[in-house]
Structure formats: structure tokens, C-alpha cells
N, C-alpha and C positions, 0 to 999 in steps of 0.2 A: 514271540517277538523275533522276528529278524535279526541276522549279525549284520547286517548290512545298517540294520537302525541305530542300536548298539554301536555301532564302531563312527556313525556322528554326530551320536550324543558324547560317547568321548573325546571325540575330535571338538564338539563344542565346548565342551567342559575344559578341554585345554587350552584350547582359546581363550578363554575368557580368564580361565587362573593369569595365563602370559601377560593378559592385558593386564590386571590388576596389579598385577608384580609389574610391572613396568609403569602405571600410574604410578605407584608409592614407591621407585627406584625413582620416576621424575622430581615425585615431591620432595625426598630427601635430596639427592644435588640442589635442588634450589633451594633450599633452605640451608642446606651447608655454601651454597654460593651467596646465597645473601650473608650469612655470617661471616664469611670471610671479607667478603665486601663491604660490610660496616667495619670488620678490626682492621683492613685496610686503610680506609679513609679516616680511623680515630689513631690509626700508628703513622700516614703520611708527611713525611720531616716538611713541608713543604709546608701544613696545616700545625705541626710541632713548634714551626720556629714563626708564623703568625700570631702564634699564642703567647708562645713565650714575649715577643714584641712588643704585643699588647698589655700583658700580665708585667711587663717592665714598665712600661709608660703609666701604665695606671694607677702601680707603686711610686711614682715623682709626682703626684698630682699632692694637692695640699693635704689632699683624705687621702689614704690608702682604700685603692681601689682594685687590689687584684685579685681580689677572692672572686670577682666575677669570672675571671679567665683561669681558672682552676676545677679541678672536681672536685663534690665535695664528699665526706662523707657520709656513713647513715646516721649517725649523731646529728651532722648537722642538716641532712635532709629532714629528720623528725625533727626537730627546731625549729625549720620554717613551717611545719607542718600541724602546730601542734595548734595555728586557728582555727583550725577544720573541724579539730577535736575536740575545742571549747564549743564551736555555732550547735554540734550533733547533740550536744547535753544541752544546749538552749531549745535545740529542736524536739529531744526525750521531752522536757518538760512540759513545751508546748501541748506537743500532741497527748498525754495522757493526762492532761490537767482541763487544758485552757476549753475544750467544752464542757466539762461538769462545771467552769466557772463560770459562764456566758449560762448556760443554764440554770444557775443557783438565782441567776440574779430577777429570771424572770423572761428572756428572750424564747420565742417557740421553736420547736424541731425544724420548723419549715423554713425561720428567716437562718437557722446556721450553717447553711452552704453559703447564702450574700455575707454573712462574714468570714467566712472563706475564699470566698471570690473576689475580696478589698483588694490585696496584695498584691494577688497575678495579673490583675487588671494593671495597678500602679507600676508592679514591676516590667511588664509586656511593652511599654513607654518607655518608663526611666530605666530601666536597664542599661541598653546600649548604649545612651548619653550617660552616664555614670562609665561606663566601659570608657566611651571617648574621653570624657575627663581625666581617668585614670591616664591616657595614654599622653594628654596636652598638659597634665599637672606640671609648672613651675616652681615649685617647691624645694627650697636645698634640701629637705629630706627624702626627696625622690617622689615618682608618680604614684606608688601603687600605698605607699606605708602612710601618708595623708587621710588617702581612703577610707583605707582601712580602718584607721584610728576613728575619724569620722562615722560608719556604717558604726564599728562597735558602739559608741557613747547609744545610738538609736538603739540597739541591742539588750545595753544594759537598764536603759530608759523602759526599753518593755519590756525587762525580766520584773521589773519595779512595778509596771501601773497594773498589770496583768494578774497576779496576785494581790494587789492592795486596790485593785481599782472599787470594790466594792466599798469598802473600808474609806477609799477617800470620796465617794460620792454620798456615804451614808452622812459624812461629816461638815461636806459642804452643802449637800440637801437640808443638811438639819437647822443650818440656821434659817433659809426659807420658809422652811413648814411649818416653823415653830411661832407664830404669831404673837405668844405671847411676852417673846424678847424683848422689853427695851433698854436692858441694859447688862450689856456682858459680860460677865465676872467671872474668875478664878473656878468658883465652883461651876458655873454654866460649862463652861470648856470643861474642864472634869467629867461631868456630867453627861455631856456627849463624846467624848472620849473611851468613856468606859460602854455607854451603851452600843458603839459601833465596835468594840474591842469584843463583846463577850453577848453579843444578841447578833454577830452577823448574819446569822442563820432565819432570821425572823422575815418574814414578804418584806418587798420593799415598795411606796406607791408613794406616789406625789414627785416632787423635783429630785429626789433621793434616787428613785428608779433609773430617772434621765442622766443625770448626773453619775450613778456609779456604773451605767451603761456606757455614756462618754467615755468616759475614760478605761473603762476594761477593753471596750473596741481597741480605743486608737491606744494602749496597751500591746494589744495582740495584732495590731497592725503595725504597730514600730517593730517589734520583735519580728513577725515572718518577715516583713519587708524589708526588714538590713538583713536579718539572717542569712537568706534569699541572695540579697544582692551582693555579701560581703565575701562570698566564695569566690568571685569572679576575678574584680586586684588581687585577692590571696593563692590562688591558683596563677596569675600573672605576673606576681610577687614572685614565688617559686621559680617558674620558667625565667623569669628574667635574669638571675642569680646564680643559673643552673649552666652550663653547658648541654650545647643541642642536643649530644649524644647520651645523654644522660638524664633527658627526659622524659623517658620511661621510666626510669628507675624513679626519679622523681615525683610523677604523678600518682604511681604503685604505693609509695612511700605517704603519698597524700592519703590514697584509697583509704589505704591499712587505718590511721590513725582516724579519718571519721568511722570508720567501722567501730575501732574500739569508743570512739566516744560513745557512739550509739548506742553500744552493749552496755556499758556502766553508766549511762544516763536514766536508759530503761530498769536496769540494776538499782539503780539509789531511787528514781520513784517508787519503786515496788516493794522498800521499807518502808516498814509502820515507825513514822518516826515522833509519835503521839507521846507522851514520858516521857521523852527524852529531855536532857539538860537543851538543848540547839529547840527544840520547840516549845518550853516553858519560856526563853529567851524570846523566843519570834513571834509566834502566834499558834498554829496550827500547820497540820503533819504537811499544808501545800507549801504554804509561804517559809516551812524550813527547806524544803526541795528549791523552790525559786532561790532561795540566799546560798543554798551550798551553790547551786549551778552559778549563779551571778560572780561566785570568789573564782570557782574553778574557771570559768569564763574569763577574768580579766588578767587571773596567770597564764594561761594559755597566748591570751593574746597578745599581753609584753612580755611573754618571751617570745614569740616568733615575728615581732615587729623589731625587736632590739638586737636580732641577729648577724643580722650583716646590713652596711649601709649600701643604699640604693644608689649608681650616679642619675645627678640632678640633669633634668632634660637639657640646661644650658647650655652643658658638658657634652651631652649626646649631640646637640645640633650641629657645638662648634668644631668638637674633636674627632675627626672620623675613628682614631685610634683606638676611642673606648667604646664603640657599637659594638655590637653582638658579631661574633665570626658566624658568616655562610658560606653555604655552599659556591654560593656566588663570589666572593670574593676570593676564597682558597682558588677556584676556577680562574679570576681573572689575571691574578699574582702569578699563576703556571703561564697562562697567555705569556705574559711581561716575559718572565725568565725562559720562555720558550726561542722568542724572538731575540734575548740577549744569547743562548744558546747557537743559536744560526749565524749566533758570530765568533763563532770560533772560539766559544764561553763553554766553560763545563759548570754543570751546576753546582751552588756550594750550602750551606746551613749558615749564610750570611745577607741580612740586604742587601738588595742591587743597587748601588749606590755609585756616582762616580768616581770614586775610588777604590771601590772594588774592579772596577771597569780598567780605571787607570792601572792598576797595579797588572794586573791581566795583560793588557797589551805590553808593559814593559817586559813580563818575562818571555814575550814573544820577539825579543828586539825590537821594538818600536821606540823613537825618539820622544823627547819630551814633547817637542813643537809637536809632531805625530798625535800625541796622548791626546794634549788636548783636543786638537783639531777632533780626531777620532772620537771622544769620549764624548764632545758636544752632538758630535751627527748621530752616534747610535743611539744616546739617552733623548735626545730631540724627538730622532724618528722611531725608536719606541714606544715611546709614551703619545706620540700623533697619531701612527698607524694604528697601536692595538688599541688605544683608549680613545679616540674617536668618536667611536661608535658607540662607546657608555658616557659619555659625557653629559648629554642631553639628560639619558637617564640619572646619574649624581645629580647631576645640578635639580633635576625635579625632586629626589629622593632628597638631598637635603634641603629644599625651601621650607621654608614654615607651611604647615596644613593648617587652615580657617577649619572653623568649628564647621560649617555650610557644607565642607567636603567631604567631612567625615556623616554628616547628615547622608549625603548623598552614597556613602560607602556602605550605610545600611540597608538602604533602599535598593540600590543596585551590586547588589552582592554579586559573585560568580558562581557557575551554576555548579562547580565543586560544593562551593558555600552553601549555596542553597536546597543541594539535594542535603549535605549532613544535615541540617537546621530540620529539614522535612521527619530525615530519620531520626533525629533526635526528639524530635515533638510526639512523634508516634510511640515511642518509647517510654516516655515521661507519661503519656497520656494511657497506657496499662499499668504503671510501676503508681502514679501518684492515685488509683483506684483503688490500688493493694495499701499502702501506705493509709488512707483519712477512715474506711471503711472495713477495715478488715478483722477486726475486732467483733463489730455490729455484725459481721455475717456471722464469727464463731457464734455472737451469745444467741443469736435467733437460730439459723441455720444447723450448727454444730452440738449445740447442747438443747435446743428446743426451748429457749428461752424467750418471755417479753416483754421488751420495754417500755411498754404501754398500762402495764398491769400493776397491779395494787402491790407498794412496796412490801407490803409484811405476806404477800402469797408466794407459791412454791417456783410460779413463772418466773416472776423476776428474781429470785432466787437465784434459777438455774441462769437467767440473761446477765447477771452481774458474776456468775462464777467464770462463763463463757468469756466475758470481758478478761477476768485477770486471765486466762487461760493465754487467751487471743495477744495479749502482751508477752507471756511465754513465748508463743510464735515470731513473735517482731523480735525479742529479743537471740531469740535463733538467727532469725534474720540479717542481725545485724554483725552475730558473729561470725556468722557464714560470711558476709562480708568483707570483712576483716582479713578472715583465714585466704579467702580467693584471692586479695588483693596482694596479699607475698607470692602468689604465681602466678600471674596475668602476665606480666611481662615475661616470664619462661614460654607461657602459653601462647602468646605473639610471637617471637623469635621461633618457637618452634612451627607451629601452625599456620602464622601468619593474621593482621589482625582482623582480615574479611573471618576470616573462618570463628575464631573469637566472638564477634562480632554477632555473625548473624545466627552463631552456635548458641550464646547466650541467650538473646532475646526471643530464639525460640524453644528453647527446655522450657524457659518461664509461661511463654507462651501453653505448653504441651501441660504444665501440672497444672495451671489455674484452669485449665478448662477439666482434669481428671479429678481437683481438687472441689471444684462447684457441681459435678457431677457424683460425686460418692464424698460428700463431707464426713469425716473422721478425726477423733481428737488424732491418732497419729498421726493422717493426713496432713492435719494444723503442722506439726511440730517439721516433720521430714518434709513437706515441698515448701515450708517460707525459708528454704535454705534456697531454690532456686531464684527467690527476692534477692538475697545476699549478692549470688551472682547477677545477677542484671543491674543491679544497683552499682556493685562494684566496675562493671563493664561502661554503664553510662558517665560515670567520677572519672572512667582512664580515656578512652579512647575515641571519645569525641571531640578531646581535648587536644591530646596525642596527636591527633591528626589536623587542628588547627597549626601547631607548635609545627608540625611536619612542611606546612604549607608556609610560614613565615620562613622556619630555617630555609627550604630550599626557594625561595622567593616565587615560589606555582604559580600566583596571578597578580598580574596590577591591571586596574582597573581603569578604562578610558571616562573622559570625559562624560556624565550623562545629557551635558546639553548638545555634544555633539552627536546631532540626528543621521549622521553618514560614518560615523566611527567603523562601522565595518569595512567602509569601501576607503575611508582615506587615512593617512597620518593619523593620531588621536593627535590635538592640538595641547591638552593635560592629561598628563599621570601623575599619578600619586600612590604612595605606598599606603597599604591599608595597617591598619594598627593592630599590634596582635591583644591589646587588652582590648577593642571594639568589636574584635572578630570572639572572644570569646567570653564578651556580652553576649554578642549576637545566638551563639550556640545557648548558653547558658538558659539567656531569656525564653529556651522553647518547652523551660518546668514554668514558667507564668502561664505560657498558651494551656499547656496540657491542664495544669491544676483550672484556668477559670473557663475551660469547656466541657471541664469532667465535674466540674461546684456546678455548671447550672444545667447539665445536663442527665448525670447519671440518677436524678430520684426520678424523674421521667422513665426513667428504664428498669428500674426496680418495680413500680409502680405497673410497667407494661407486663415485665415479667411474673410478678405477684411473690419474688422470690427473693433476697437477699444475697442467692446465688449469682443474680444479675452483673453485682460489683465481679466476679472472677473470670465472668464471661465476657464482659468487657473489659479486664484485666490479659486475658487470654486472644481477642479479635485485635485489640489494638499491637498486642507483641508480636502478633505474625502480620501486621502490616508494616510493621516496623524490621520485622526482617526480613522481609519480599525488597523495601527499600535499603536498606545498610546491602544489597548485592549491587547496589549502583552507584556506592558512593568511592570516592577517590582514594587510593590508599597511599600514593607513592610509594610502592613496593616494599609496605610499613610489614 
């Protein structure tokens, strides 16, 4: 070999180390320039004494209202936090109960994806009009905490019929069937009482069947479908209560606590709680899991609705002083004092006010008569000059929005919007395959298990050990959750959140396809931790980056009737709502879950494999982060 080859392979080789060393010398200054450029703008006296302002003004209000304009702590960050962690123990219950209960009753394997597919269909609709409501509630107890109270009653309504729904159709079936009633007595009721009490287990056929299937459905459809929808005001609850800069921390803080719900939800089904004093009381080892998750549910949820009060929209239309600080407004108050500046003003940690103005020019020797004259022309032609040109926009920004507009705000989303909503669908629709089916693939798949075979053989043996195993993994799952979600937000700040981003949804991507390719109980246990993290990442930062797009005001939206809005004036703007915008994200686990309920046994079926659910777990994560590189970050 040549010294001449030799000496431009090292000449290559040093090139390319310099390059490298100079990418990751680029990526650290910028990253050290953004952090200093957020401690900047959260230490700017100019954004200090807006706050304080508002933080005064909102303490003379009849309610004390300053805890809005304040940071808060992590006490009381987990506070607002802690519905998320109630919904996740409603959700544990759901999913390792609610089809062995639709099953008990009589329902076939084939019709249990259409009762999975109720909710995302309901929710994929009402979603975003429930979002919009949240944002139009007139309520003196605020927009989102109405909701919320609301979704919950549906919540605990179907931690209620979802367990007992047998039980109460065996009981209202029984007087129908029972022909030879004609007259009800004490003992009659006893009598059917105790036989739905201690024969649940028996076939059930006639109006009985119909009847205790009614009600287990719209049971298990009240339940997912508030579940579902009641994260949305509660996550807009949060943000609204929160400071901007501080919604990271916030949402992190969101993460972490459904995590842990998750973990001890899947925890406390997976006692045998059969003997126990709590199931001699109730009935049986489900219906004692349904009542503990129902108590810890309704603590969860009056303490994070009774945390801070919300102001009432009234407040918001009419008082500009208690809206949320942006960036926009810190930006237009510099404008003002910029222009008072060029008068011969120094800037001070006080309002601009005429009398500060006055006072100004008098230690400049100016007469009385002078003052005023002078104080009327500058304060005139300041507030004409620079506010001029926002005036149109206030005056739209604060009109009342009609329900039709907000209609229209979903439909004609902008195309920030609508590429996250893409990426977020995409994401939901591998994450919700691992979450309904992943159990079924360990006890088939992983232990060679079947659930089609003779309960007392060795198959379904190994497919119900496969089950509890398969819960082991979700419960990883959900801890790995948990644990990511106290450094996601380090992970953003350092990294930035594209990298996060499309770093996450592709590891997930990378194991479910290693995982359905070589199934191993280890396998099971070490990659449903990269669940945890995709999970965690879809709870933060699709959120993150709606909140990112209201604080810095990104887009308002023209008119959709006007047909030339590109080429002329918009004739309407209107500010988009940040609980409708994060409807609109939210509602893209209805899309995923009811095109992966009626499409994925079609693929299982193609594939002949159970494998199928991870490889479509794994295709839709990498299309989901092909897309999360196009979506908007504002330099998150």
C-alpha cells in the first residue's frame, strides 16, 4: 500500500474527526444559547414587572386570583396533577378486566374490537367540541374544572356498570323471563337477588343476556369515553394555571404521575384479592379492584379540581389584565416604552403612565403648562403610532367567538397543526397496538400458548401464564414511564425537542420490530420499557408544542369563507382556543385506536402470526418519525 494512500486516508480521517468536533461544538453553543435565551426572557424586568402587575390586579379582584401569575411548585404541580393519576387506575382496570367481562357474558372474540371501536369513533367527533366548550364555559368556577367534574361523574358511572353490568341485567332480565311472577314479594326479590349474587358465573340466555350486555357495553363506553376525553381540560387545567415557562416542567410533572398511576393500577389488579375482608364486602376479586380504583379516582379528582381557582371567562373577556402574559404582549409594552424612550425617557421598573411622564419632564425643566401640553401629545402619539396597527387585531382578539368559528377552527387548522395531529396519529396508531394486544401476543407468541383450547389442557395453561407475564411487561411499561418522564424535559433542553422526538418513536419503533422477530420472556420484560418512553414522549410534547404555539401567538387563522384570503386583507381573525387545539391533538388516540379496532385482526389473519400486532406497532413508529422531522418546534 502506498504512503501516498496512507497519508489520504489520514488526511480523510482528520477531516471528518474536525467535522464532527465542530458539529457537537455547534450543537453545544446552541443549546447553551437557547438556555440562556429562555433565562433571559423569564429574568427580563420588563416581563418581571408585567407580572407583578397582573399578579397585583388579580389579588383586588373579589377572588384572589394571583396564583395564576406566579410559579408554582412541585407540590402543587402534582396537585393539579393527580387526575391523570386517578383516569390511569381507571384505565389499569379497564384493560385487564373489562374483556374477560364482555367475554363472561357471552359476547364472541370477533365482535370485541366493535366494542372497542365505540369510543374512538364517539370520541374522534366529540372530542374537539368538548375541547371547544371547555374554552367558551361561562361558569364562575372556570372553563376547564366544570368539565372535568362533568367527564368524571361519566367515569365513575362506568367504573360502576362495567363490573355490576352483569349482575344488573341478570336482575332486570329476571323479571321478564320469569313468567310465572304475578306477584312480587319480599322473598321474590330475595330470591333473585341472591341467585345474580352467587350463580353469576352461570350462561346467561333470554332478556338477561340483552340486558346485562346493555349495560356492560355502555358501562365500558362511559368509562373509555370520559377517560379518553377528560385528559384534555385536565392537561388545559394545568397549562392554564401554569406559567408559560414553566410548562414543561409542568407537563413532565403530568407525565410522571400517570405513569405512577399506571404502575400501581396494574399493581393492585394483579392481587388476588379473593378472602379478603374488601371482597367478602363487595363481591368478587373484580368488582373489589373496580371499588378500590372508583375511591382512589374520586380522591384524585377533588384534590386537583379544588386546587386553585380558575378565572371565570367573564373576567377574561372583560379584563385584559388577567389573560395569560405572551410573548406578544411583553413584545408590544417594549414597542410603548421604546417610543416613550426616544423621548428623552430612560426606562424605569414602573408603568408608563402620565405621571410618570409628568414627572420626567419636570426634572428636565419643563413648566407646568409645558407638562401637560407635552404629556398629552406623547401619551396620544404613542399609543396611535405604535398601537395602531394592533388594534384591529385586540378588538378581534377580544370579541366573543360563536361556537360556528370554533367549528371552523377545526376544520381549517394550520399546517403547523396539522402536520403535529398527523404525527401524533401516527404515533398513537403503533403505541395503541402495543397497549389492547400485547398481552395476546406474549401468551400465543412468547410462551406458545392457546386461547382457543380446552381450559383444563396444557395450552391454555401456558396462554393464561403468558397473560399474567404479559402484564408484568405493561407494568415495566408503565414504570419506565414514569421514570423518563422526570427527564424529558432535561432531555429537551439539552437535545432539543425534535431530537426527543423522533429519537423516541423510533427506539420503539426499532424493538417492536426485534421484539416480534425473536419473542423472548426477557425480550417481554427490557423492550416494553421503550413503551414507557414513547408513551411518555406522546403525554409531553405534543402538548408542549401546542402551549408553545398559543404562548408565542404562531398562527391566527383567516376567515374559511373568505375564498381570496391569500391574496387579500383576511376580513375575520380569530384566535384559536388552546383547550380546542389540544382537543384537536388529543382526539388523534380516537383516529389511531378505531383504525387499528378494525383493522389490525385483518393483519394478523394475513400474517397467520400474533407477531403481526408488533410489526405494526414498529411500521407505524417509523412513520411517525419520518413525520415528527417536519413538524414545527419554535426552537422548543
Amino acid at each position: 500500500m502506498s504512503s501516498a494512500f496512507l497519508y489520504k486516508q489520514e488526511k480523510f480521517i482528520h477531516q471528518k474527526l474536525n467535522r464532527n468536533k465542530t458539529n457537537e461544538y455547534t450543537k453545544m453553543v446552541n443549546a447553551i444559547s437557547k438556555r440562556r435565551k429562555s433565562v433571559k426572557d423569564e429574568n427580563d424586568p420588563v416581563r418581571q414587572r408585567m407580572l407583578k402587575e397582573r399578579q397585583d390586579h388579580a389579588r383586588r379582584q373579589d377572588q384572589d386570583y394571583s396564583h395564576v401569575f406566579r410559579r408554582k411548585t412541585r407540590f402543587e404541580l402534582i396537585r393539579l396533577s393527580l387526575i391523570i393519576m386517578g383516569i390511569e387506575f381507571a384505565y389499569s382496570a379497564e384493560t385487564a378486566f373489562v374483556s374477560p367481562i364482555l367475554l363472561s357474558i357471552g359476547i364472541e372474540h370477533k365482535h370485541m374490537t366493535l366494542v372497542w371501536a365505540l369510543s374512538p369513533f364517539l370520541g374522534f367527533f366529540l372530542s374537539p367540541i368538548l375541547g371547544s366548550i371547555s374554552d367558551r364555559c361561562a361558569s364562575p368556577f372556570g372553563r376547564r374544572r366544570p368539565v372535568i367534574f362533568t367527564l368524571s361523574i361519566g367515569i365513575i358511572l362506568g367504573l360502576f356498570l362495567a363490573p355490576y353490568g352483569r349482575l344488573i341485567g341478570e336482575f332486570v332480565g329476571g323479571w321478564e323471563d320469569d313468567d310465572d311472577i304475578t306477584i312480587i314479594t319480599n322473598n321474590t326479590v330475595n330470591s333473585n337477588l341472591t341467585n345474580v349474587l352467587y350463580e353469576s358465573n352461570a350462561p346467561l340466555s333470554g332478556s338477561s343476556f340483552y340486558w346485562a350486555l346493555f349495560f356492560s357495553v355502555l358501562g365500558t363506553l362511559m368509562l373509555d369515553f370520559s377517560a379518553d376525553n377528560c385528559q384534555t381540560p385536565s392537561r388545559a387545567y394545568l397549562l392554564d394555571v401554569c406559567l408559560s415557562e414553566e410548562h414543561g416542567k409542568a407537563l413532565s410533572t403530568f407525565t410522571i404521575m400517570a405513569g405512577i398511576g399506571g404502575c400501581l393500577g396494574y399493581a393492585l389488579g394483579a392481587v388476588d384479592w379473593n378472602g379478603t375482608v374488601f371482597a367478602n364486602l363487595i363481591g368478587d376479586n373484580i368488582k373489589t379492584v373496580f371499588a378500590l380504583v372508583t375511591v382512589i379516582f374520586i380522591l384524585c379528582m377533588l384534590t386537583t379540581i379544588s386546587s386553585f381557582r380558575e378565572i371565570p371567562l367573564k373576567l377574561l373577556e372583560s379584563d385584559e389584565m388577567l389573560r395569560p402574559l405572551t410573548q406578544i404582549s411583553v413584545k408590544k409594552e417594549k414597542e410603548k416604552l421604546k417610543a416613550i424612550e426616544n423621548g428623552k425617557f430612560q426606562l424605569q421598573e414602573l408603568p408608563i403612565t402620565a405621571t410618570v411622564v409628568s414627572e420626567k419632564l419636570k426634572s428636565n425643566g419643563v413648566t407646568n403648562g409645558e407638562v401637560m401640553n407635552y404629556t398629552e401629545t406623547v401619551v396620544k402619539s404613542s399609543s396611535s403610532s405604535i398601537s395602531s396597527s394592533d388594534d384591529d387585531d385586540d378588538e378581534n382578539d377580544e370579541s366573543s367567538v360563536t361556537f360556528m368559528m370554533y367549528i371552523k377552527s377545526i376544520i381549517f387548522m394550520p399546517k403547523s397543526l396539522r402536520i403535529l395531529c398527523i404525527t401524533n396519529c401516527l404515533a398513537w396508531m403503533g403505541h395503541i397496538v402495543y397497549c389492547l394486544y400485547f398481552t395476546d401476543f406474549v401468551g400465543e407468541a412468547v410462551f406458545g400458548g392457546d386461547p382457543s383450547a380446552d381450559p383444563d389442557s396444557v395450552e391454555y395453561e401456558l396462554y393464561d401464564q403468558g397473560i399474567r407475564f404479559g402484564c408484568m411487561g405493561m407494568a415495566v411499561y408503565a414504570f419506565a414511564c414514569a421514570l423518563y418522564s422526570m427527564i424529558i424535559e432535561k432531555l429537551i433542553k439539552r437535545f432539543s425537542a425534535k431530537y426527543v422526538y423522533v429519537g423516541g418513536l423510533s427506539q420503539f419503533g426499532l424493538a417492536m420490530a426485534f421484539l416480534g422477530k425473536f419473542p423472548t420472556k426477557i425480550g417481554v420484560l427490557v423492550f416494553s420499557t421503550t413503551a414507557g418512553v414513547v408513551y411518555a414522549t406522546l403525554f409531553t410534547i405534543p402538548f408542549m408544542l401546542v402551549a408553545q404555539y398559543h404562548s408565542k401567538q404562531t398562527y391566527k387563522v383567516r376567515n374559511p369563507d373568505n375564498e381570496l384570503a391569500e391574496k387579500v386583507e383576511p376580513i375575520e381573525v380569530f384566535e384559536r382556543g388552546l383547550g380546542t387545539d389540544c382537543g384537536i391533538v388529543g382526539s388523534m388516540l380516537f383516529v389511531a385506536q378505531f383504525t387499528m379496532s378494525l383493522s389490525i385482526g385483518s393483519f394478523i389473519t394475513f400474517i397467520d402470526s400474533t407477531a403481526a400486532v408488533l410489526y405494526a406497532a414498529s411500521f407505524f413508529s417509523f412513520l411517525a418519525a419520518i413525520s415528527a422531522c417536519f413538524v414545527v418546534y419554535m426552537d422548543l
